[in-house]
C-alpha angles and dihedrals in degrees: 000000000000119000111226105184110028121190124223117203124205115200109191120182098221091198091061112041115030120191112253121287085246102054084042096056097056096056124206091009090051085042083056096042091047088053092049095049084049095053089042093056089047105058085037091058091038089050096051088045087056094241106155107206120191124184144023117335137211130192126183126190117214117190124189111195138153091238097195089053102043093046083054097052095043083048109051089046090055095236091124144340123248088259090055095046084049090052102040082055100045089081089076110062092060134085109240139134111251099187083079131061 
């Protein structure tokens, strides 16, 4: 059986690789930058891989993270406040299509 619609799933640990300060620092749109330039690695990566892919694809990010110890330590190093880290990662509880702007 052919699977039609795969679905690529992306794992990050939050505690261990941070966006960039900059991305961080401009809130939903960085969250929204930051989520292009992952989609962006990963079809690059499955297309060097020669995975063909048909169909329709979904790909879903998933970010663990300790939210009260990364915001203090974004915070204490100035990169971004707790509102701009909630709203960076806003961006990724919603369904949208991040190929697109």
């Amino acid at each position: 059986m052919k699977n039609q619609n795969p679905l690529i799933l992306c794992v990050i640990n939050g505690d261990e690789n941070i966006f960039t300060g900059e991305l961080l620092a401009q809130g939903q749109q960085g969250g929204r930058t930051a989520a292009q330039h992952l989609t962006k690695a990963v079809a690059e990566y499955l297309a060097n891989e020669n995975v063909h892919i048909f169909g329709r694809l979904s790909f879903w990010i998933t970010i663990f993270y300790n939210k009260l110890e990364l915001a203090g330590v974004l915070k204490g190093n100035s990169i971004c406040t707790l509102e701009l880290l909630d709203a960076f990662l806003s961006v990724y509880g919603t369904n949208v299509s991040f190929m697109q702007d």
